[in-house]
N, C-alpha and C positions, 0 to 999 in steps of 0.2 A: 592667685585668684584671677587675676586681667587675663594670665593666658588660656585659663577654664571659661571667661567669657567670650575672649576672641573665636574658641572652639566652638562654642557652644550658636556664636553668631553666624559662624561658616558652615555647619549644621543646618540651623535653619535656612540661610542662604540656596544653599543645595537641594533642600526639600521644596523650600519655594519655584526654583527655576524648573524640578519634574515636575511638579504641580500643573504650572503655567504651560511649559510640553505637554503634558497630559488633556491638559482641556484644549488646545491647539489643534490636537490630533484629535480629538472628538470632534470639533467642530468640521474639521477639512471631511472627514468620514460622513458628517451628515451632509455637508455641503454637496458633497460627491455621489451620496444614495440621493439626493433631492434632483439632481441633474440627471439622472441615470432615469429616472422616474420619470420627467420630463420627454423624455427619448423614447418610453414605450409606446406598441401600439395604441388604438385606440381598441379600451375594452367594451363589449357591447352587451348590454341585460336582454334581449330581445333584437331581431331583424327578422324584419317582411318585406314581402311585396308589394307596390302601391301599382307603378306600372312597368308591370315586368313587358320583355325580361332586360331593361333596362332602370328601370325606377326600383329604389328599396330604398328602405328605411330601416337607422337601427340606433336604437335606446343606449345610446353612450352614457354608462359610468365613469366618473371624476375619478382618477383611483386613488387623490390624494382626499378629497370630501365625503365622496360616497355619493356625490349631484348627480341627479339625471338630465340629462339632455337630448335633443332629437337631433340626430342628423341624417344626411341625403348622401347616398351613394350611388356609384351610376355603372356599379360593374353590372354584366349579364351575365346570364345562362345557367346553367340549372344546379350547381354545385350551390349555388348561395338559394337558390328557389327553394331546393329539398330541405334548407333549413327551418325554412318562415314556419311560423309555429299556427300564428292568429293574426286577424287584419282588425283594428281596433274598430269600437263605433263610433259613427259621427253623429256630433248632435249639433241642430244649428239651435242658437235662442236671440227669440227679439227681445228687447227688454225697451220699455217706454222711461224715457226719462223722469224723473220726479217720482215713480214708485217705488213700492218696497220688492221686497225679495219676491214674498208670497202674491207679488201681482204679476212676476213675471208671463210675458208667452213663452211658449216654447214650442216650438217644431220639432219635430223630429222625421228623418226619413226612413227608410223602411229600415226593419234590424237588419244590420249586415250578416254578412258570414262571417262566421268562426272557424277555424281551421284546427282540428288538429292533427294535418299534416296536407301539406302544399307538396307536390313533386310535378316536372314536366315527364310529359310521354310520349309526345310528337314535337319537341319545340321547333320554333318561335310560337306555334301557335298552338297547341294542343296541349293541356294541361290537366291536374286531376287533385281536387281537393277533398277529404274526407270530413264534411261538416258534423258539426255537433249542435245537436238543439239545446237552445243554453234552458229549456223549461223541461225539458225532459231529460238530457243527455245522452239523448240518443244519436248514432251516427247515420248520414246518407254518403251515398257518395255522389261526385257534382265533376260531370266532365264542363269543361272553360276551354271555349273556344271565343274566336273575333265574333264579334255584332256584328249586322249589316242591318243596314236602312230596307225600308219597302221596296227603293229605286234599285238598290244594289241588290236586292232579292229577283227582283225580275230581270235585271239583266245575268245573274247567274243562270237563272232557267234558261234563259233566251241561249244565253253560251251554250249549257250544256246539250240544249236540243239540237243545236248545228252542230256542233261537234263528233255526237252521232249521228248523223243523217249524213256527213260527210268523212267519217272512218273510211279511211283508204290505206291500212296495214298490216306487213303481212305477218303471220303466225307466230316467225319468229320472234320478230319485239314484243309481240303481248305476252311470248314466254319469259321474257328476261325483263326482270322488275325493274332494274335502270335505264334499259332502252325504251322502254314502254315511259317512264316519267318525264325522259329527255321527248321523244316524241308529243308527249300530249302539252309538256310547257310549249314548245313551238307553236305546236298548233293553236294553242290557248291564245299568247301573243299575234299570229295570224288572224284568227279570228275576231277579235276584239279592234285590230286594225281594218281590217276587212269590211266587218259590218257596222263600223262605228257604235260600237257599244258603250255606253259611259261608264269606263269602268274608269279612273283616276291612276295616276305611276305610283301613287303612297297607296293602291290599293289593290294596285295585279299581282302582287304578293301570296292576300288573302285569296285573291279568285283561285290562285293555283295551286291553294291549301286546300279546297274545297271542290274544285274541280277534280285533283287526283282522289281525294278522301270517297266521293260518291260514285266515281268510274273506276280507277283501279282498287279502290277500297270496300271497306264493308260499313259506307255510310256512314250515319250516326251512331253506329255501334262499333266503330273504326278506332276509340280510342281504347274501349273496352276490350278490342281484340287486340291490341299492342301493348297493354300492360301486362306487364312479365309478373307484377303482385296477383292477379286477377286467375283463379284455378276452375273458374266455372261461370258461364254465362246462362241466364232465365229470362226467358220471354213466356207467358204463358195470356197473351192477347192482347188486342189494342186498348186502350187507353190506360194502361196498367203500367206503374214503372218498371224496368229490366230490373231483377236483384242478380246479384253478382255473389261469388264466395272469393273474399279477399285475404290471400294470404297471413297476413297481420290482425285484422279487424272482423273475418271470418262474414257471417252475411248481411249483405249490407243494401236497400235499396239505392237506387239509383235515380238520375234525374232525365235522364232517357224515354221514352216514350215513344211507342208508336202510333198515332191520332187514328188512323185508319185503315179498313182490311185491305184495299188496295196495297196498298202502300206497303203492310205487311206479307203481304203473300207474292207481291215483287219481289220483294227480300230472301222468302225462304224459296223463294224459285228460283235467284241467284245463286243461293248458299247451298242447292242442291246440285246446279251446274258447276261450282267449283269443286265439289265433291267428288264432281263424275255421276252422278246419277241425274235423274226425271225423277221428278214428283206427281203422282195422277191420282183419281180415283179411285182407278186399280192399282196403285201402290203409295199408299199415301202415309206408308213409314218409311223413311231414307237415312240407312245409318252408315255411316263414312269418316272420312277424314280430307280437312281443308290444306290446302298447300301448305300452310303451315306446319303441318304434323297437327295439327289440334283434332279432335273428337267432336264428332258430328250426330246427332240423334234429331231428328223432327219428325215428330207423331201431326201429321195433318189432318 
């Protein structure tokens, strides 16, 4: 009998000490997934743009709670742009001490935009959002470019007006699109040194986004023409937005506009000299094709 209990005790003995190994090893295994977990990236429910193409924001998930959180990221350039989905609304409210809820003020500033889809198409400055109207849901499309002030508006005219009146280059650089951009940056810088124009150094950037856009470019319609989404462009007169047929989103207006017949019939007088052709009285249909290879049709 004693040596069936001594067995019987080194039995249990044995079964206790896997036991205790057993739960050991579970614990080191969790210990181990809890660390490893610790080490991953950070995962993100959402990132936009606030101020690109250096500013964004993105809605970090806790991956072990499931918390949201906001955080600041400061990479650039358009791999992370092309992702931003939507840019949230802001709402300010004043609330007066001592009332209730239902007494609160509230402000609000204008609805923002909605995005649903951000991509660059000339960066650092040329950008292109496809809004949605959150009462209709309908889409426009919204080219985003740099603001300028009143002040910065007229020293651009002022630039661009000198700039043509003192064009002194020859054929060859306006045929070769990089010699033609290197050329007109100089001259931009010349100029603005020259005639003491107030243009600021955190701001000769933008001039020079906007100086080649309206001289070697096709204007405000320059981003329209550079989007590789974009398979047809509409203008059918001034005060009327351009509609576009957009690869993905198919027709879509736009936030372009032209305010004036001037202003427009400069344009298709340009777009008929790139063609190769005059546009007149006596030929006031001009069908062609832009340096680009694109298709060219204007019934004047």
């Amino acid at each position: 009998m004693s040596e069936t209990k001594e067995t019987l005790k080194e039995t249990e003995g044995i079964a206790e000490n896997q036991m205790t190994k057993k739960e050991t090893s579970i614990k080191e295994t969790e210990q181990q997934a809890g660390e490893t977990k610790e080490k991953l990236p950070h995962a993100f429910k959402e990132f936009h743009p606030v101020n690109p193409p250096f500013g964004h924001v993105g809605i970090q998930v806790d991956t072990r709670s499931g918390k949201h959180s906001r955080s600041k990221d400061g990479h650039a350039g358009g791999a992370l742009m092309s992702r931003a989905k939507t840019v949230p609304k802001k709402t300010v409210e004043l609330v007066e001490l001592g009332k209730e809820p239902e007494q609160e003020t509230k402000v609000r500033e204008g609805l923002p935009f909605t995005f649903k889809e951000f991509y660059p198409v000339s960066p650092p400055f040329g950008y292109v959002g496809i809004q949605v109207d959150e009462k209709t849901g309908k889409l426009s499309y919204l080219t985003i470019e740099p603001t300028m002030t009143d002040q910065e508006k007229q020293a651009l005219a002022k630039l661009k007006t000198v700039l043509m009146e003192e064009a002194n280059v020859s054929l060859s650089v306006l045929k070769d699109e990089v010699l033609a951009e290197d050329y007109l940056t100089n001259e931009i810088k010349r100029a603005v040194r020259a005639f003491r124009l107030k243009v600021s150094d955190d701001a000769q950037d933008k001039f020079i986004y906007y100086v080649k856009r309206d001289l070697l470019g096709y204007g405000i319609l320059d981003i329209l023409m550079r989007d590789l989404n974009i398979e047809d462009v509409s203008c059918n007169g001034t005060g009327i937005p351009i509609y576009i047929w957009h690869r993905y989103y198919e027709s879509l207006p736009t936030n372009v506009v032209y305010s004036s017949k001037e202003e427009l019939d400069s344009f298709v007088t340009r777009l008929a000299y790139k063609a190769g052709h005059q546009i007149s009285v006596s030929r006031p249909i001009v069908e062609g094709a832009l340096p680009e290879s694109n298709k060219l049709t204007i019934p004047w």
